[in-house]
C-alpha positions as CSV (number, residue, x, y, z in Angstrom):
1,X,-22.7,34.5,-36.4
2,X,-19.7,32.0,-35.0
3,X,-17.9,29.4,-35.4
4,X,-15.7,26.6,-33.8
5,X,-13.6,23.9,-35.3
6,X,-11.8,20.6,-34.4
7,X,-9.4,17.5,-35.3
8,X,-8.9,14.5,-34.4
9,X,-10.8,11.1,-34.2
10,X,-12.3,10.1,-37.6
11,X,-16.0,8.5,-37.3
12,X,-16.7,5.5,-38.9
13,X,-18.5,6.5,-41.9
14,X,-15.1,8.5,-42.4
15,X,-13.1,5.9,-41.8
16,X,-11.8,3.2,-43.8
17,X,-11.8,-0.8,-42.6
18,X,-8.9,-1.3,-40.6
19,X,-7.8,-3.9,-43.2
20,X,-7.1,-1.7,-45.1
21,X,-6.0,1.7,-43.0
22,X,-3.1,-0.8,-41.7
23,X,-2.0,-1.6,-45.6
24,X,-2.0,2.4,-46.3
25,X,0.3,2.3,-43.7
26,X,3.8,2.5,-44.8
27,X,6.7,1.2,-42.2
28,X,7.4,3.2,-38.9
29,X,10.1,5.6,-39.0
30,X,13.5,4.6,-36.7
31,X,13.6,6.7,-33.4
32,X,16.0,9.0,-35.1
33,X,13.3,10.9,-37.4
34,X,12.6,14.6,-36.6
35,X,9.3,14.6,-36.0
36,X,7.4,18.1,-36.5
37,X,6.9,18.9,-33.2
38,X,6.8,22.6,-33.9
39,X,5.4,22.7,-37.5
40,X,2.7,20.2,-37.2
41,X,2.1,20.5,-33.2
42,X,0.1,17.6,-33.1
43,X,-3.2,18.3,-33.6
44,X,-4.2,15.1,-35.2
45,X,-4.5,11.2,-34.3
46,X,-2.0,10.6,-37.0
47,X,1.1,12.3,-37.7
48,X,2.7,13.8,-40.8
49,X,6.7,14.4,-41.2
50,X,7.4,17.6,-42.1
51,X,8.9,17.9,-45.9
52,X,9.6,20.0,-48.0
53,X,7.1,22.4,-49.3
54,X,6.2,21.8,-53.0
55,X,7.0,18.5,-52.7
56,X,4.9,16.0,-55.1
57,X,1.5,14.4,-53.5
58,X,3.6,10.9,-54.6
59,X,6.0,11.9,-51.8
60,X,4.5,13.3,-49.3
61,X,2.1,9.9,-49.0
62,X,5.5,8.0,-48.2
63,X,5.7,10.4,-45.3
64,X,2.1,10.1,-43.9
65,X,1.8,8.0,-40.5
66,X,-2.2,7.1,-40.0
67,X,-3.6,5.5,-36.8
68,X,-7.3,5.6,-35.7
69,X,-7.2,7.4,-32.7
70,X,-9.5,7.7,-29.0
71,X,-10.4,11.1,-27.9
72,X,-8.4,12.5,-25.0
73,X,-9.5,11.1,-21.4
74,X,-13.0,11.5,-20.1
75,X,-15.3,13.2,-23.7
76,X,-18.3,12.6,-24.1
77,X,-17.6,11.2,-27.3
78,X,-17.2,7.6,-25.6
79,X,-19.0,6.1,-28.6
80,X,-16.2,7.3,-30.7
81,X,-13.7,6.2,-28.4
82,X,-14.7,2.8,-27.8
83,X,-14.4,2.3,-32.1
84,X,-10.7,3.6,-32.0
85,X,-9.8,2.8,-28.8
86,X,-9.6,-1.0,-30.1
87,X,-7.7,0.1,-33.8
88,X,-5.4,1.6,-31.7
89,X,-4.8,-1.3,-29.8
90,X,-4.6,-3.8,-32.9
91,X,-2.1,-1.2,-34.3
92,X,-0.3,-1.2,-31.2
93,X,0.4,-4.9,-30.6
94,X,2.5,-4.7,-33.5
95,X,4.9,-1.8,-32.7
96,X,7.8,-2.1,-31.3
97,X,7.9,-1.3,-27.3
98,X,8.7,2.4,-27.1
99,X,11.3,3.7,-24.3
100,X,10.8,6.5,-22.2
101,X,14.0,8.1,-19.9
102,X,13.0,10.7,-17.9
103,X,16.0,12.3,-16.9
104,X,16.8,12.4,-19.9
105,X,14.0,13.9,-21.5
106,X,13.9,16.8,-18.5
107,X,17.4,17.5,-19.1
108,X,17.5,18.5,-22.1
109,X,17.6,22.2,-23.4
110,X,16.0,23.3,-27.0
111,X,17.9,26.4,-28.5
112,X,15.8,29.7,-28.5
113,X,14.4,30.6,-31.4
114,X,13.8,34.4,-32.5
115,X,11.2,35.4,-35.3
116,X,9.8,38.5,-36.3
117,X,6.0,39.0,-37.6
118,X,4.2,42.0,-38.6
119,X,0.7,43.5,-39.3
120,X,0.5,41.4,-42.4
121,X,0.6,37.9,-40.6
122,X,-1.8,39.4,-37.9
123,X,-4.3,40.1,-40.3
124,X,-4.2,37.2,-42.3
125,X,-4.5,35.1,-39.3
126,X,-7.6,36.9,-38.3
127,X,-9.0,35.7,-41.6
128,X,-8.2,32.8,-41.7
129,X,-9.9,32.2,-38.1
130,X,-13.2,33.8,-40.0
131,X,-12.7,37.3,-39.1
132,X,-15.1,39.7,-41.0
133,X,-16.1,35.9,-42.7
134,X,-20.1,37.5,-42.9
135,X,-19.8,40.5,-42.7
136,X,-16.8,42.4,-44.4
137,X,-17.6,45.6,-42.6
138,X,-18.4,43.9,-38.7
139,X,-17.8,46.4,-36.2
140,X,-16.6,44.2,-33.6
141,X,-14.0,42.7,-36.3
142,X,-12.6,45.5,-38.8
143,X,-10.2,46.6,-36.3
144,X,-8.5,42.8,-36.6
145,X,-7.6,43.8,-40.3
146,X,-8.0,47.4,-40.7
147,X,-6.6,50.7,-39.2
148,X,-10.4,51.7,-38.3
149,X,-11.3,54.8,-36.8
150,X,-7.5,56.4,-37.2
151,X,-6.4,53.6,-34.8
152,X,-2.5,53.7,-35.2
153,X,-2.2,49.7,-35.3
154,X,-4.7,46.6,-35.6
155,X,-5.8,44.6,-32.7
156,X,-4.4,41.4,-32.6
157,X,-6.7,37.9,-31.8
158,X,-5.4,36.1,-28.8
159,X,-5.1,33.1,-30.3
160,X,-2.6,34.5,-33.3
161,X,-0.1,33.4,-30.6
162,X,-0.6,30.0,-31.1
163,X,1.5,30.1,-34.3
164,X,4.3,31.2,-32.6
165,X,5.7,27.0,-31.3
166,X,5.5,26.3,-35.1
167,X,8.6,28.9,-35.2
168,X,10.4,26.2,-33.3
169,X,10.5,24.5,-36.4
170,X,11.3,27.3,-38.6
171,X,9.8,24.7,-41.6
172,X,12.4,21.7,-41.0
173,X,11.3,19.6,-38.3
174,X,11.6,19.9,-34.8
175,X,14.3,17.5,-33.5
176,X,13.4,14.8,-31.0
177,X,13.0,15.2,-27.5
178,X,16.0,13.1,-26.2
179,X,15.0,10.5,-23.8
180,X,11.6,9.8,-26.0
181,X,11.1,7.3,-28.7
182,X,8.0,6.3,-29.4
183,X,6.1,5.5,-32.4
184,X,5.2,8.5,-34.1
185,X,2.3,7.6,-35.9
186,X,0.2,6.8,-32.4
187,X,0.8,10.8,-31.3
188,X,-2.0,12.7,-30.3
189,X,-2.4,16.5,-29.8
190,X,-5.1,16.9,-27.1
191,X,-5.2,20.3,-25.2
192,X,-3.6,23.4,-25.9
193,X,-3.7,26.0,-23.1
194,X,-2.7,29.9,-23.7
195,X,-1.9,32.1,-21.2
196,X,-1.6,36.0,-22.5
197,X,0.6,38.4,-20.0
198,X,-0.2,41.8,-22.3
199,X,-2.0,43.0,-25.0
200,X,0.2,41.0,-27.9
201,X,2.1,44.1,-30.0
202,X,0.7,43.8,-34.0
203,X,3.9,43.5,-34.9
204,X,7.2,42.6,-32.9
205,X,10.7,41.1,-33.0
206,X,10.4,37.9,-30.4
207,X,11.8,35.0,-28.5
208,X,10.8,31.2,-28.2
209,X,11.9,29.7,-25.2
210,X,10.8,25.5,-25.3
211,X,10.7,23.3,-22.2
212,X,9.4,19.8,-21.1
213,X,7.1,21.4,-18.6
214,X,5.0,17.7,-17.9
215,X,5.4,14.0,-17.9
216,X,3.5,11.9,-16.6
217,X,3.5,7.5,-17.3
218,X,-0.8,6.4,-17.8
219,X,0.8,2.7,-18.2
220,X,-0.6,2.3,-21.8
221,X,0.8,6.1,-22.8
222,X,3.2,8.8,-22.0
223,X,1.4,12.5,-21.8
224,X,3.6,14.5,-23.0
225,X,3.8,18.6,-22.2
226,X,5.9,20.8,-24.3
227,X,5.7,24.6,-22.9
228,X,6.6,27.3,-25.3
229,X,7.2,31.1,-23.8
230,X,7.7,33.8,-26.1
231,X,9.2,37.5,-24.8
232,X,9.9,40.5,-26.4
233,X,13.6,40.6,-27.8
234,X,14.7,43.8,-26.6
235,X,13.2,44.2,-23.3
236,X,12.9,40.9,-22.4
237,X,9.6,41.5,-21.2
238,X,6.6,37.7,-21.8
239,X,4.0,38.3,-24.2
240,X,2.5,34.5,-23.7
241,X,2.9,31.1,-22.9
242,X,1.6,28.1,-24.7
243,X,1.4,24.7,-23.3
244,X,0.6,21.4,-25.8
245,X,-0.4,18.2,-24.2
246,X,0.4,15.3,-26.5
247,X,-0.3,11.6,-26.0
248,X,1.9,9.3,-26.6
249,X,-0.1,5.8,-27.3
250,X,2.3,2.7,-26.7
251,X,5.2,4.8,-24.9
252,X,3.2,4.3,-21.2
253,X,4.8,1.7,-18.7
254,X,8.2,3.3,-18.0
255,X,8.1,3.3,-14.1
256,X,6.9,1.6,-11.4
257,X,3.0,0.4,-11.7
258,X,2.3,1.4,-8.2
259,X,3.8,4.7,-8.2
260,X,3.4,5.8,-12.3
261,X,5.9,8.3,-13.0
262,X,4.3,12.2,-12.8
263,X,6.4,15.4,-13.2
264,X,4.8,18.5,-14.3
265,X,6.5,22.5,-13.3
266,X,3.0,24.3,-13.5
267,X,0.7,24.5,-10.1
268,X,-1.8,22.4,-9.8
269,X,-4.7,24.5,-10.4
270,X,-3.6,24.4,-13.8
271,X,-4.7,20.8,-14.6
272,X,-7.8,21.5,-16.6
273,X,-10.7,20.0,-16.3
274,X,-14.0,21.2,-18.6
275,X,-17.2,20.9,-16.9
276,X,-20.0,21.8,-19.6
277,X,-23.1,22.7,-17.6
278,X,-26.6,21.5,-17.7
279,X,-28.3,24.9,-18.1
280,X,-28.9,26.1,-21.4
281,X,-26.1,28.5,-23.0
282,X,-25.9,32.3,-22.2
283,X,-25.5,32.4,-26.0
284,X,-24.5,30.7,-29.0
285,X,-22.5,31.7,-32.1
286,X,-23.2,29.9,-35.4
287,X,-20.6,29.9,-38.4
288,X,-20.8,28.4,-41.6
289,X,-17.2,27.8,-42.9
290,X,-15.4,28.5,-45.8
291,X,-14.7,25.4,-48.2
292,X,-11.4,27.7,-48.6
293,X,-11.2,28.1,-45.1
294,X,-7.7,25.9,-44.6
295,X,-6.5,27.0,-47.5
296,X,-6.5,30.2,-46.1
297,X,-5.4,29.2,-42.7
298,X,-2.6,27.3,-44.0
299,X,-0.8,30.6,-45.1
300,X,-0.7,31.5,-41.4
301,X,2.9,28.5,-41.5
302,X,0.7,25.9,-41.3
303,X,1.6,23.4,-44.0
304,X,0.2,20.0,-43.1
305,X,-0.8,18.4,-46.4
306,X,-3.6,16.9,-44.9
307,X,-5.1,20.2,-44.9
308,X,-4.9,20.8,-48.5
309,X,-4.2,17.4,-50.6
310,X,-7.3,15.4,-51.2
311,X,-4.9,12.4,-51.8
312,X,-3.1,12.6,-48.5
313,X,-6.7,13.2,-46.9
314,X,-8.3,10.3,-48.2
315,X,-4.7,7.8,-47.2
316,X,-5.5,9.4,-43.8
317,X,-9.3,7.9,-44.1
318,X,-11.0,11.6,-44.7
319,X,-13.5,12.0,-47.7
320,X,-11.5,15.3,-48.5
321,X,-9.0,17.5,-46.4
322,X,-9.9,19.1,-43.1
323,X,-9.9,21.9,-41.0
324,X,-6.5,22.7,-38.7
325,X,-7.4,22.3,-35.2
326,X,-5.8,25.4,-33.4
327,X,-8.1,27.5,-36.1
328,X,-10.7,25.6,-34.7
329,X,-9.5,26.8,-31.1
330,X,-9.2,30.2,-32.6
331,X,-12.8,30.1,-34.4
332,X,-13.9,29.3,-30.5
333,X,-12.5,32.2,-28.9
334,X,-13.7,34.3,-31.5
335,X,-17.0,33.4,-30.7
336,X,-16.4,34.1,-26.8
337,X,-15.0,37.6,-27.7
338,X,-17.5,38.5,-30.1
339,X,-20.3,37.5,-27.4
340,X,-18.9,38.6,-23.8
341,X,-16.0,41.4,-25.1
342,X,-17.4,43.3,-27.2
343,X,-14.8,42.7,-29.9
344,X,-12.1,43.7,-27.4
345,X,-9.3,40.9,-27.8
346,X,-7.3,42.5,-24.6
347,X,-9.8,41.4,-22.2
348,X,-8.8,37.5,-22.8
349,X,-6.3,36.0,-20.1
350,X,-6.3,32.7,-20.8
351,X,-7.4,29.8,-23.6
352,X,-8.3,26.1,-23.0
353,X,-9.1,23.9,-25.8
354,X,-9.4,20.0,-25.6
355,X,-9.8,18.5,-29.2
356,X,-12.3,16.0,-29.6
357,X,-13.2,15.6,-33.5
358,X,-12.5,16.7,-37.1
359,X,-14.4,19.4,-39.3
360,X,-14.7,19.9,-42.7
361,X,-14.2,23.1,-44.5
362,X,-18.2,23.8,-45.3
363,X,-19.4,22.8,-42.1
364,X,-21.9,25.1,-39.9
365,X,-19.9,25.3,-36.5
366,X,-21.7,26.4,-33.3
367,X,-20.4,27.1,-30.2
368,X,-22.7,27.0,-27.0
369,X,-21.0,29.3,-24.5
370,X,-21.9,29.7,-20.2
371,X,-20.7,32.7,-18.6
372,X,-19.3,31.5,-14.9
373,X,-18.4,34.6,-13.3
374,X,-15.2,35.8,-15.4
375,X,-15.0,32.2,-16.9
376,X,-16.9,31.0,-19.9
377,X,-17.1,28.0,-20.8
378,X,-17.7,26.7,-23.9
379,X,-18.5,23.5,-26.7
380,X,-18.7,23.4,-29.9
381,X,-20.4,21.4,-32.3
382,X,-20.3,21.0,-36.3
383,X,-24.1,21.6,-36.7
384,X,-24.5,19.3,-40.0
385,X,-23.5,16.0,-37.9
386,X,-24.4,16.9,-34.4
387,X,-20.8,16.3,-33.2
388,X,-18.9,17.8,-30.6
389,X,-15.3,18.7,-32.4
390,X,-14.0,21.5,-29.6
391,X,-14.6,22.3,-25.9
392,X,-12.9,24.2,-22.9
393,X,-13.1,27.4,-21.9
394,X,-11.8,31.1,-21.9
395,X,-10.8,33.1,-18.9
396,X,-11.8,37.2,-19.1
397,X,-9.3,40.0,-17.4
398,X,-12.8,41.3,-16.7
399,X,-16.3,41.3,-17.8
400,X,-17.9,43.8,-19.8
401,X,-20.4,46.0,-17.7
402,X,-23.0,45.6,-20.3
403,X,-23.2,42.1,-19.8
């Protein structure tokens, strides 16, 4: 079995009239607010502060910042898009206009950030992703939680590394990029990309290092790329890189229309583009969730109420609270290990993941995979509603010679 997950754009039998979404909505924070950028790396098309944990549900709803939300550029979900494409609008035209400075926003530094984790975290990550979720002895997945076979340490998931920006936070809020003030509640997390160096240690003492490593002005919105590397403490030595592309609705239209603004430090043969093929899959992985399943997750540092309050999830316009997108992303590559690795995590290089919809905890997840030389690509789909939540792919150090 398998699995994938996703976030983002709410349908419209989830979704509440936009009468009344934009009276749930309490006033826009001043440019000022910390926004989580690290704790809550925008996975959603709404945004929630970060507060204090055990705060009362009363609170935290004063916090919440709804907006119906488009899928990233170019889905096929263009049904979807067209719906919130136009709430977005109407919830634009009343914002103030954001302001976007460049040099500003390039020149600034964030502090490094050190953290330790251990065997502990890595394993409760790997549940939370579904690890062992059917079968509690899986021979491909025991070694993610258990010292099988006298191995001296567990194997660590690829994507466990994706918790390592929301260190940046460390809980409190990740301040502003300087140079950027935008309405909050219009953000968007849209891609993540992973890059792994070596096999990540089960348990280490590291270094966060942050950067603006994109920019780029699309006239109606500002994409946004935050890079986070993280290296060994001692020697120095990368462990990975991950890269978050965030939209900013409303914050477009800083530079000159016929030259837009662009700045990005990666190559570009990085700039990702999915192509899901016509062919059918070279396998699928189906998953049936956990109604726990974020509940779990969560304890990976993952606090978002919207993942665990049914209050907050309804305010947001969700029947009940929903899956965290990177676990969808890690449910994904899961699947693609489980299928073309043979369980081995080590022989992943790199992760794309382009969010396109929500899940709920429950759902049946299946992800259609095509093995492309040492690419595969991959969708997934929340089986129940025949909805494409995740897609993207995975890039293998090599392929097994069984396959």
């Amino acid at each position: 079995m398998g699995s994938q997950f996703a976030w983002d754009a709410r349908p419209a039998s989830d979704t509440k009239s936009d009468t009344s979404t934009r009276r749930l909505l309490p006033p826009s924070p001043p440019p000022s607010t910390n926004w989580c950028l690290g704790l809550c790396p925008f996975r959603y098309p709404f945004h929630v502060t970060s507060v204090p944990h055990g705060s009362h549900s009363a609170s935290l709803l004063r916090f919440l910042q709804v907006a119906a939300a488009p899928a990233p550029p170019a889905t096929a979900e263009s049904d979807e898009a067209q719906r919130t494409t136009s709430a977005a609008d109407m919830a634009t035209s009343s914002k103030p206009a954001a302001a976007v400075d460049p040099e500003v926003a390039l020149a600034h530094r964030f502090p490094e950030v050190s953290f330790d984790y251990d065997e502990r975290e890595v394993a409760l990550y790997a549940l939370g992703i579904g690890a062992c979720g059917d079968d509690a002895v899986d021979g491909k997945e025991l070694h993610f939680v258990y010292h099988r076979d006298g191995q001296p340490h567990i194997k660590v998931l690829p994507t466990f590394v994706s918790l390592f920006p929301n260190k940046n936070s460390n809980g409190l809020g990740f301040v502003d990029v300087p140079g950027l003030n935008f309405d909050a509640s219009l953000l968007l997390h849209g891609q993540q990309y992973i890059e792994i160096y070596r096999p990540i240690p089960s348990s280490a003492s590291v270094v966060n290092k942050v950067k603006v490593a994109g920019l780029h002005d699309k006239g109606k919105a500002t994409i946004l790329e935050l890079e986070t590397t993280t290296s060994l403490r001692e020697s120095g030595e990368i462990l990975c890189m991950n890269r978050s592309t965030i939209y900013l609705r409303g914050a477009g239209g800083f530079s000159d229309s016929s030259q837009p603004y662009t700045y990005a430090t990666y190559p570009a043969n990085q700039v990702h583009r999915i192509s899901i093929p016509n062919s059918a899959p070279s396998a699928v992985y189906d998953d049936q969730t956990k109604q726990s399943q974020a509940l779990l997750y969560r304890l990976s540092g993952d606090y978002n109420p919207l993942h665990s309050d049914p209050d907050i999830a309804q305010v947001a316009g969700f029947t009940r609270p929903i899956l965290h997108g990177l676990c969808t992303l890690g449910f994904a590559a899961r699947a693609v290990i489980k299928s073309f690795c043979n369980g081995e995590p080590a022989a992943v290089k790199s992760i794309f993941g382009r969010f396109l919809l929500h899940v709920y905890p429950g759902e049946t997840l299946s992800t259609e995979m095509w093995l492309d030389g040492q690419k595969v690509h991959y969708q997934t789909k929340v089986k129940e509603r025949n909805r494409a939540v995740l897609s993207g792919y995975v890039l293998l150090q090599h392929i097994p010679s069984s396959l």
